[in-house]
N, C-alpha and C positions, 0 to 999 in steps of 0.2 A: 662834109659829113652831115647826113640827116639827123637833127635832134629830135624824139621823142617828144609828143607832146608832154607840157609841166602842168598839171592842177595847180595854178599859181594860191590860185583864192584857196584852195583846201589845205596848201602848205602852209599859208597864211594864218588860217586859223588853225594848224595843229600848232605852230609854232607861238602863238600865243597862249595858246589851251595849255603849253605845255612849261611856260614862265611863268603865267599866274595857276596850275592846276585848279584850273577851274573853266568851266566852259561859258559859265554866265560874268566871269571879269573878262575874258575874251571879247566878248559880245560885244560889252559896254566898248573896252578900246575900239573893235572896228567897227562901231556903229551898228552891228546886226542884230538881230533876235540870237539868243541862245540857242533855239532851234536848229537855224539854220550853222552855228558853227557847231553844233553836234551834228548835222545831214554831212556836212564839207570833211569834217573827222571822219564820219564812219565810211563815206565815197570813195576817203585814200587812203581807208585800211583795208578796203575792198579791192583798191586797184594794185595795192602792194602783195596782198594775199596774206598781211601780220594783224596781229594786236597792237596796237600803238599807246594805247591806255588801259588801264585798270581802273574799273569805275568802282569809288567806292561811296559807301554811303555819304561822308563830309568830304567828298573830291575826290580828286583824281591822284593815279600815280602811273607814271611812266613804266613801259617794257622794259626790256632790254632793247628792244629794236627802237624803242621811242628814244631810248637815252643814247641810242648810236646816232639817230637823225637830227636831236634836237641840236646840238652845240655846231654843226656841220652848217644846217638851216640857217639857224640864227646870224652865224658869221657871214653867209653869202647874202639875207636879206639888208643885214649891215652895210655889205660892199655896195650893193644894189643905191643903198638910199646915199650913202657918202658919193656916190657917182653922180646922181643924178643931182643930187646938192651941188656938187662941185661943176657938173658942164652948166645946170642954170646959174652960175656965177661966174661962167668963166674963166673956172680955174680946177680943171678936172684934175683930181688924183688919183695914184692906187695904190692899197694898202697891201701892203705887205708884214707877214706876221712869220716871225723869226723864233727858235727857240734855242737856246745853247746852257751850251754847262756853265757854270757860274765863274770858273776860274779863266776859261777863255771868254767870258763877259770882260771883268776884268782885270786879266791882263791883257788883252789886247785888242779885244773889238771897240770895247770904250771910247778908248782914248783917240783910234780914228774915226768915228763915227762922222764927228762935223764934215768930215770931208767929204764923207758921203752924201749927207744931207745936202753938201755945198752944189755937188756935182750931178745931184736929182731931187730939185727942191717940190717934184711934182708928186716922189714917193713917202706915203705917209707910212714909215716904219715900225710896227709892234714887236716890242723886244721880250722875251720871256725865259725867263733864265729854270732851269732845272739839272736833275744831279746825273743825268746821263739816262736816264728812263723816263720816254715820250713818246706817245700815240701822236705819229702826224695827223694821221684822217679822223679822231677821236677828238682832238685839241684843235681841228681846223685850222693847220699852221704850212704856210707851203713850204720853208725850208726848218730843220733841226742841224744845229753844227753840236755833233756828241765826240768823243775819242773813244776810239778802238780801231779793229782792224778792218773798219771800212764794211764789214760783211753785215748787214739786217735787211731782217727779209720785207720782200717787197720794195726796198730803196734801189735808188740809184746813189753813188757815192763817188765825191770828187776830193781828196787831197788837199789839205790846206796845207799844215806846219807839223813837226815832227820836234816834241819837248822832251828832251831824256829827265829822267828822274833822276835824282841826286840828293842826298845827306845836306840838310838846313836843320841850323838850329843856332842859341841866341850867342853873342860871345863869351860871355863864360861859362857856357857850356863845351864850348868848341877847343878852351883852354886847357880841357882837362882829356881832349881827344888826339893824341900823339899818331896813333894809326889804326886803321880799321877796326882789329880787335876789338879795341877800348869800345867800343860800343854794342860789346856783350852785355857790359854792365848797366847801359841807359835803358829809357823808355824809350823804346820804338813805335811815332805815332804811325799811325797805319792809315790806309784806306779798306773798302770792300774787296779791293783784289789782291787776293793772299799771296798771288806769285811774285809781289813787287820786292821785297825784301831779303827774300831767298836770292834771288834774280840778282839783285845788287849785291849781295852779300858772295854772290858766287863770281861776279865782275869782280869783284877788289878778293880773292882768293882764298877768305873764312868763310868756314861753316858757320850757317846761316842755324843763332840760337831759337827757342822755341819762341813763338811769338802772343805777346799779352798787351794786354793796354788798351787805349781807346781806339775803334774805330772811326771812320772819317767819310763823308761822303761827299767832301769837299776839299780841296786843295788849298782852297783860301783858306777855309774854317782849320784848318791842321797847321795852314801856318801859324795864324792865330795863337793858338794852344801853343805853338813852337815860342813865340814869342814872348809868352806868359812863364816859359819856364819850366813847359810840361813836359815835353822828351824832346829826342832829333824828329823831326819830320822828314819823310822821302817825297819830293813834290817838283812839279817843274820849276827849276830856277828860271829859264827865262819867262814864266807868266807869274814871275813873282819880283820882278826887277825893282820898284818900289821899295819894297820891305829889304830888298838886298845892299840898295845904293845909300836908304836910309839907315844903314847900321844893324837895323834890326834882327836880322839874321845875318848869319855867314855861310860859306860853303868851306866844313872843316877838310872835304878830301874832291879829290879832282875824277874821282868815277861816277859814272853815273851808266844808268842803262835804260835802253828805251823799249818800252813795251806798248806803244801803240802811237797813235796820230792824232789830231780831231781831223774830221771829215767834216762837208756840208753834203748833206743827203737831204732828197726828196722821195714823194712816191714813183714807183717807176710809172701808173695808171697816170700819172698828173701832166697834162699838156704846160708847159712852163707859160707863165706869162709876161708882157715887157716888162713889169718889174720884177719878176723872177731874174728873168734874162740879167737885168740890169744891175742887180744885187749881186749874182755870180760871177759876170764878168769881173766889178768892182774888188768883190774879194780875191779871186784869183788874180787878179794885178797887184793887191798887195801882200800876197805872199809867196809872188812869184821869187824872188831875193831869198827864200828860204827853202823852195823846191823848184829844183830846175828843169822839172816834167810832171804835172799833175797826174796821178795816177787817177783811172776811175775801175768803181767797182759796181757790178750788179746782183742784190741778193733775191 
């Protein structure tokens, strides 16, 4: 593949221009005249055909196109410098930067991690947990592992594990649940997705009451509140095994229903790299034991 030439040096100084907003603290880090990392700025907002800054009287502010380039730039002159640190000491890394939902943080990626580390002690791992809504090309991250149904657009998507939802909550709350019904009367914690309850409530064969209470954008933080006493939570029992073997919650009834998966997805544009590669294999071996055919999706 022919690469495009890169204005290294103009990328260089946009990307300073654009952590200190200021073109004369720029300067000073790479040693230039001001001048010239304004000449290098306006060269690659000429060869781009955008605005990249807004010049204002006491500095600068970022486009919209600057603030797509900048956090993109930044991570790859990062990569760039941790490489070339790492082959002058002989001991070259690659960094990989990961993002996932917090409840599959941990309950399950956690806890294997070391192994990974053990088994690629050359990939340097960034972990970043969020609540299922992440810009991969915005956040410069090569993989996100979120849950649903595998379909976003622009991704590729591969199948990890499949967590049914199911009724937790503390034991004496669970005393006072004989059968389904009885949990007309509780507080049902919730998440953002409305269908979850209904869903369950249609699994075990009552109509599903109207629903109030707090919402949750998190599995862990819901059990949390479950444990404190607040209502039943509907959340994956198995990435909550912990809280389960600990006593701390129970499962008062044995239905559960499943309304989605976590996925690891990337961009579909993203050429993978060995630690990409290396990262995917790793997890798909360990959750081979839970799916016996990786499904993949393209959105």
């Amino acid at each position: 593949m022919v690469r495009p030439h890169l204005p290294l040096h103009a990328l260089r100084a946009f990307e300073a221009s654009a952590r200190h907003l200021s073109f004369t603290r720029a300067a000073i880090e790479l040693c230039v005249t001001q001048a010239a990392i304004s000449h290098q700025v306006k060269g690659l907002e000429a060869r781009l055909g955008v605005t990249l800054f807004r010049r204002l009287p006491r500095g600068l502010a970022l486009t919209d196109e600057g603030l797509a380039l900048q956090p993109a730039l930044a991570d790859s002159l990062d990569r760039i410098a941790e490489l070339v640190e790492g082959i002058a000491g002989g001991m070259a890394t690659q960094v990989l930067s990961v993002a996932t939902v917090g409840t599959f943080a941990t309950g399950w990626l956690l806890p294997r991690l070391p192994g990974f580390g053990a088994a690629h002690p050359r990939i340097d791992l960034r972990l970043f947990t969020n609540n299922n809504r992440v810009d991969i090309a915005g956040e410069g991250l090569d993989f996100a592992i979120r849950f649903g149904d595998g379909a976003w657009h622009g991704t590729e998507s591969l199948a990890l594990i499949e967590t049914p939802l199911t009724p937790l909550c503390t034991p004496a709350i669970a005393r006072e649940l004989a059968e389904p019904r009885d949990l007309l009367g509780m507080t049902l914690l919730r998440s953002y997705r409305a269908d979850e309850w209904p869903r369950w409530f249609a699994a075990a064969g009552v109509s599903a009451p109207p629903l109030r209470g707090p919402v949750f954008d998190s599995s862990v933080t819901m059990a949390s509140a479950a444990i404190q006493g607040s209502g039943v939570a509907l959340a994956p029992a198995a990435m909550l095994v912990r809280m389960i073997e600990d006593g701390a919650l129970v499962r008062p009834f044995t239905h559960e229903v499943v309304t989605g998966r976590y996925w690891l997805t990337w961009l579909k544009s993203r050429i993978p790299s060995p630690a990409m590669l290396a990262f995917r294999d790793w997890i798909l071996a360990e959750t081979a034991p839970d799916t016996t055919k990786p499904a993949r999706r393209s959105a």
